[in-house]
C-alpha positions as CSV (number, residue, x, y, z in Angstrom):
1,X,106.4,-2.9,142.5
2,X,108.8,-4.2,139.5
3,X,106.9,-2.1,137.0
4,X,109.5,-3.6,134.5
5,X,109.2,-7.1,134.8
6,X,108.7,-8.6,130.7
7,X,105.2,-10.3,130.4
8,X,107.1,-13.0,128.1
9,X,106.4,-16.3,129.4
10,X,110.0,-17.6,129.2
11,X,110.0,-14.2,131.9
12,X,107.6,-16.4,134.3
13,X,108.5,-20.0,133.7
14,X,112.3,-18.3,134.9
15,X,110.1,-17.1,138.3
16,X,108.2,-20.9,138.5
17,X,110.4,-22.0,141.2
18,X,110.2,-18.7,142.9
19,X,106.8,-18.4,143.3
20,X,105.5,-21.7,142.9
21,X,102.3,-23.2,144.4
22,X,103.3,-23.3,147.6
23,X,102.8,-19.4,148.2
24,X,98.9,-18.5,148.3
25,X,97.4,-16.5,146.3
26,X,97.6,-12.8,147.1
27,X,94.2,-11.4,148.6
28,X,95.1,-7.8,146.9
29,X,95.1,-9.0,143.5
30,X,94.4,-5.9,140.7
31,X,93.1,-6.6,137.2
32,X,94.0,-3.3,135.3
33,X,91.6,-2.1,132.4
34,X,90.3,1.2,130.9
35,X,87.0,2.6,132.3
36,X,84.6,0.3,131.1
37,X,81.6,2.5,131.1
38,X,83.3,5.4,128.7
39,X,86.4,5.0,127.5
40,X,87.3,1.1,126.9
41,X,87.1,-0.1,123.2
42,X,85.2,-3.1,122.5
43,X,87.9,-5.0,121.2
44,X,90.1,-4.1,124.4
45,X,86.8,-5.1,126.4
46,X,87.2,-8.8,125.0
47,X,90.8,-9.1,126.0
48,X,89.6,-8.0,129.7
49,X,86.9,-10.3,129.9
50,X,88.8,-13.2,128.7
51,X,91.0,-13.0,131.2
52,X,88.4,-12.1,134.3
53,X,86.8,-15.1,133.5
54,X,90.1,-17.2,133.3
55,X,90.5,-15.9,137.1
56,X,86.9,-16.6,138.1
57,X,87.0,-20.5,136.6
58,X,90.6,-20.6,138.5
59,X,88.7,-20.0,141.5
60,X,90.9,-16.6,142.0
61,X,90.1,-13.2,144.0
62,X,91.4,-10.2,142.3
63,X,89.6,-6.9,142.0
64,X,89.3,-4.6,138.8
65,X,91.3,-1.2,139.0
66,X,89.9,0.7,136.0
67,X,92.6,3.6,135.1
68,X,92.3,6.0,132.2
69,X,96.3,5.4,131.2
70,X,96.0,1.6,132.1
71,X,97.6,1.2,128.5
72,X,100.7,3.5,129.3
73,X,100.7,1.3,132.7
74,X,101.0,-2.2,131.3
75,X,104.5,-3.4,130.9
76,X,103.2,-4.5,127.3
77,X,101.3,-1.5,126.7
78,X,98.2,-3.6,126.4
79,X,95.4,-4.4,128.8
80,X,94.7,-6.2,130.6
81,X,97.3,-6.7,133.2
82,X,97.5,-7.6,136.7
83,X,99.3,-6.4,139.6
84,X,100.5,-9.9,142.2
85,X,102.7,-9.1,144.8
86,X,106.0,-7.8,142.7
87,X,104.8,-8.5,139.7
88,X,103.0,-7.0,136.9
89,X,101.7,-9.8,133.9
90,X,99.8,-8.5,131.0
91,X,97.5,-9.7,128.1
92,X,95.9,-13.6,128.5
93,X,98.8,-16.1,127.8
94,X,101.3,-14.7,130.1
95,X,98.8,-13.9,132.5
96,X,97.8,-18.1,132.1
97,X,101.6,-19.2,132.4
98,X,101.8,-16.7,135.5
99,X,98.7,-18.5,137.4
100,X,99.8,-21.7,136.7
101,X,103.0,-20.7,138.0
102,X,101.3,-20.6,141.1
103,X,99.8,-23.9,141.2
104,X,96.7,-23.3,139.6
105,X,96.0,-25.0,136.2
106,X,92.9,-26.1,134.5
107,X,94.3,-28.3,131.5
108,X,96.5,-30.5,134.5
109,X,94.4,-33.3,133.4
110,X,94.3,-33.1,129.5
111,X,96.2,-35.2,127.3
112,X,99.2,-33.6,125.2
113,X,97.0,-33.9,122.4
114,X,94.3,-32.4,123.5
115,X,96.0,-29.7,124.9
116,X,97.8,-29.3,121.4
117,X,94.4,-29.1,119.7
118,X,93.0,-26.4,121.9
119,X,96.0,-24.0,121.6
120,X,95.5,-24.5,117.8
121,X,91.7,-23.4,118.7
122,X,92.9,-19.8,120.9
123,X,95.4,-19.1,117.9
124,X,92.3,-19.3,115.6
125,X,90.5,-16.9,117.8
126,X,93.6,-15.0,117.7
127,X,93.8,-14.9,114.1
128,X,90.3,-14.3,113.2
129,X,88.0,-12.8,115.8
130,X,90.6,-10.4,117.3
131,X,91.6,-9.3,113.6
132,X,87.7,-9.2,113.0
133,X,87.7,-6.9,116.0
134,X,89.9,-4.4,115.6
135,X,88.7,-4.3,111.6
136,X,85.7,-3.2,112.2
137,X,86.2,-1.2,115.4
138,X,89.7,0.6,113.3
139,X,88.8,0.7,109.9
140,X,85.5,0.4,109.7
141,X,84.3,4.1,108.8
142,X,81.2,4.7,110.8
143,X,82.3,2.4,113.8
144,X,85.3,4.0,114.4
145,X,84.2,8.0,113.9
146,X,81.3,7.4,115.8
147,X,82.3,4.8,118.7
148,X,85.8,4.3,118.5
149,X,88.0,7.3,118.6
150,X,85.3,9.2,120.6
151,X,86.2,6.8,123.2
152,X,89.3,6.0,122.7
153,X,90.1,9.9,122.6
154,X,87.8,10.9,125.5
155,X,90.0,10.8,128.8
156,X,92.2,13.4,127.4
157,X,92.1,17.1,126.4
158,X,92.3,18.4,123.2
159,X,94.5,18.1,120.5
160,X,95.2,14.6,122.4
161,X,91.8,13.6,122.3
162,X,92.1,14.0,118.3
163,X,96.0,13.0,117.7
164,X,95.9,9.3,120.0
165,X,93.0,7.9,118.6
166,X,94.6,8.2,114.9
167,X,98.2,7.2,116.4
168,X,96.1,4.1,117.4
169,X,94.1,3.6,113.9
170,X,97.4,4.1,112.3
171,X,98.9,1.3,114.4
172,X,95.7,-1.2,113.9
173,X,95.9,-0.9,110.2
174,X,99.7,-1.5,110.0
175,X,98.9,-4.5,111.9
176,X,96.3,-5.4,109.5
177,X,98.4,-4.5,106.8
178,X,100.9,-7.2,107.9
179,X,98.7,-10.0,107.7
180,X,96.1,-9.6,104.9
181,X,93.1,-8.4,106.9
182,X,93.5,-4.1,105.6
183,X,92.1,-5.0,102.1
184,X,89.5,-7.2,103.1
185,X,86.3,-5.7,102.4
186,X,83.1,-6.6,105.4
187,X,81.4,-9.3,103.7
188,X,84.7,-10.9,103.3
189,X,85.4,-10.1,107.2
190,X,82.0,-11.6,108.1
191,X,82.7,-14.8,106.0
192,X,85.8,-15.2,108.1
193,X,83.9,-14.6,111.3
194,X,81.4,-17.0,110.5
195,X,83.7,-20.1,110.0
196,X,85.5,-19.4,113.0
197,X,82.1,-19.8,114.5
198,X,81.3,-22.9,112.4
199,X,84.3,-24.7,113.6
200,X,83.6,-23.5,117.1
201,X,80.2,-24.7,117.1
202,X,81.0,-27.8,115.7
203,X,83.8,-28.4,118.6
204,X,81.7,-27.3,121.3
205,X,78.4,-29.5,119.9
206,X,76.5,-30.5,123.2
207,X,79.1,-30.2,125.8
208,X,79.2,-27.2,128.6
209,X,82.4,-27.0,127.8
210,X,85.0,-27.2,124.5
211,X,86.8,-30.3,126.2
212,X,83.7,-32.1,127.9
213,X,82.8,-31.0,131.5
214,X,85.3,-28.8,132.7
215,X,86.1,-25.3,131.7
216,X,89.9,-24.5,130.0
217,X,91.3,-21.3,128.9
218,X,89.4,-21.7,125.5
219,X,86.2,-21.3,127.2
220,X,87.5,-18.7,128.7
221,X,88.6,-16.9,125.5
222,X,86.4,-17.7,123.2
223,X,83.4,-16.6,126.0
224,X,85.3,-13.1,125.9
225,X,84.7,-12.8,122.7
226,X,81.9,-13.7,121.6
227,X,79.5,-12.3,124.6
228,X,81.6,-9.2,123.5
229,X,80.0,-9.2,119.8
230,X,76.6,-10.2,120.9
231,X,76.0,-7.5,123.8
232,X,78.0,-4.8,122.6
233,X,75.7,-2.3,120.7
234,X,77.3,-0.8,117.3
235,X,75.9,1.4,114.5
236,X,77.1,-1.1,112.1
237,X,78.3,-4.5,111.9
238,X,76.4,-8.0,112.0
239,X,78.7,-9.9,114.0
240,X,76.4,-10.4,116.9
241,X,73.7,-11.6,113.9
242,X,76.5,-14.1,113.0
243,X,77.1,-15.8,116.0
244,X,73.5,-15.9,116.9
245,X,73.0,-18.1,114.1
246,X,74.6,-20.7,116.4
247,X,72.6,-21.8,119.2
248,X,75.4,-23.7,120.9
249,X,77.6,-20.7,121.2
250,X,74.9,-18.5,122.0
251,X,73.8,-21.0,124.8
252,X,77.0,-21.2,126.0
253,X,77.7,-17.6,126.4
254,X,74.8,-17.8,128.1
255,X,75.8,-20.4,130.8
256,X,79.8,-19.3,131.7
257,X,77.6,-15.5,132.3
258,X,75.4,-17.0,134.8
259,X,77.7,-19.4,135.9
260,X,80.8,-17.1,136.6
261,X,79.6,-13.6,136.8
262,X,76.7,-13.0,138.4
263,X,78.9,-13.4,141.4
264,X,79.7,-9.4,140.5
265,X,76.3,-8.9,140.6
266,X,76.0,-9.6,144.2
C-alpha cells in the first residue's frame, strides 16, 4: 500500500494516465472513518457522508472500514479516506479528482459555466456550514463538554482521553481564529447558516437536483451536510430548526436518503 501518496489533486491528475478509465473499478474498495456509533464527531460525520454518497451516485462499490485511529491513518490526517488498489485519497475534492481519474464523472456534461457556478456553491458550503460545524461542535461550551470531547476522547485511555480532545479544540479555534468565525457569537453563526440555506434553497427551487435532473458533487455535499444538522441530536443548537424552515432542502434530503441509501439498509 503507498500509505504516502499526497491527496493533492495535482498528486492524481500526475496518476490520470496511469490509472485512467480503462482499468475497472476495484471490487475491494475501503472508505475509512471513525466508529460511527461512538466515537465519530458530527462534523467529521458530514465529511463521511458527503463522500459515501458521491460513491453511491457514481455508481461505485466500496465498503466502510470504521477504525478508531482512522485520523492518524489518512495521509491528510482527516477522514474520510479511501483505500484503491495502491492508493490512499482523502477528504471530498481529491477523493472527486481520483474517481474521475478513473473514468467516472458526473459534471461530463455541464457547461464551463455551470460547472464554475457550482464550485463557487461547495466553497460556500466550505466556508459556512463546515465553519458552522466545527463552531458549535468546538467552541460551543455545552456541545463540546458534553458531546464532543467525550467522543472524541473515548477510544483512548486516560490522560489521552482528556489531553486529544483539547489538542483538537485548540486546533479548531486556531482555525476559526484565522478566518473570523472564533469571535462570532451563535445568533451571528445561525444568521450565517441561514443564508447559506437561503441561497441553497433558492438554487435548488423545484428541481431533484441543484443542476436540473442529474445529481453532481454539490448534491452530494450539500446532502452531507445538511441531513447531518437535521438528524444529529445535540443539547444545543438550532441548526436543524434552521434548515427545516426550508422545505425544498428538507425534501431533498429526504429524496437522495431514500434514493441512495436505503440500499445499506438491505
Amino acid at each position: 500500500m503507498a500509505g504516502d501518496m499526497s491527496s493533492s489533486p495535482l498528486v492524481v491528475d500526475a496518476f490520470q494516465a496511469e490509472i485512467g478509465a480503462s482499468e475497472p473499478w476495484p471490487v475491494d474498495v475501503c472508505l475509512y472513518q471513525q466508529y460511527a456509533a461512538e466515537q465519530i464527531t458530527f462534523p467529521d460525520y458530514a465529511h463521511c457522508l458527503s463522500v459515501k454518497t458521491f460513491l453511491y451516485m457514481c455508481g461505485l462499490d466500496f465498503r466502510v472500514e470504521q477504525k478508531t485511529n482512522a485520523e492518524e491513518m489518512s495521509p491528510s490526517g482527516k477522514v474520510p479516506f479511501i483505500h484503491v488498489g495502491a492508493f490512499l485519497v482523502s477528504e471530498l475534492d481529491p477523493i472527486i479528482a481520483f474517481v474521475n481519474a478513473r473514468g467516472f464523472n458526473l459534471v461530463s456534461d455541464m457547461s464551463d459555466t455551470e460547472r464554475s457556478e457550482m464550485r463557487a456553491y461547495m466553497s460556500m458550503i466550505e466556508s459556512i456550514l463546515v465553519n458552522a460545524e466545527l463552531y458549535l461542535a468546538w467552541l460551543d461550551e455545552t456541545v463540546s463538554t458534553e458531546i464532543t470531547k467525550p467522543r472524541y476522547g473515548c477510544p483512548y485511555p486516560w490522560p489521552l482521553s482528556w489531553m486529544l480532545p483539547l489538542r483538537k479544540q485548540k486546533d479548531v479555534r486556531a482555525r476559526l481564529s484565522s478566518n473570523g468565525w472564533k469571535d462570532k457569537t451563535i445568533e451571528q453563526v445561525c444568521e450565517e447558516v441561514r443564508t447559506c440555506c437561503q441561497a441553497l434553497s433558492e438554487r435548488l427551487d423545484e428541481q431533484p437536483y441543484f443542476f436540473g435532473d442529474n445529481p453532481t458533487e454539490l448534491d452530494a455535499l450539500v446532502f452531507g451536510h445538511l441531513y447531518t444538522l437535521l438528524t444529529t441530536s445535540l443539547p444545543e443548537g438550532p441548526f436543524a430548526e434552521i434548515v427545516q424552515k426550508f422545505p425544498n432542502l428538507a425534501a431533498f434530503c429526504k429524496r437522495i436518503d431514500e434514493k441512495f441509501f436505503k440500499q445499506e439498509e438491505n
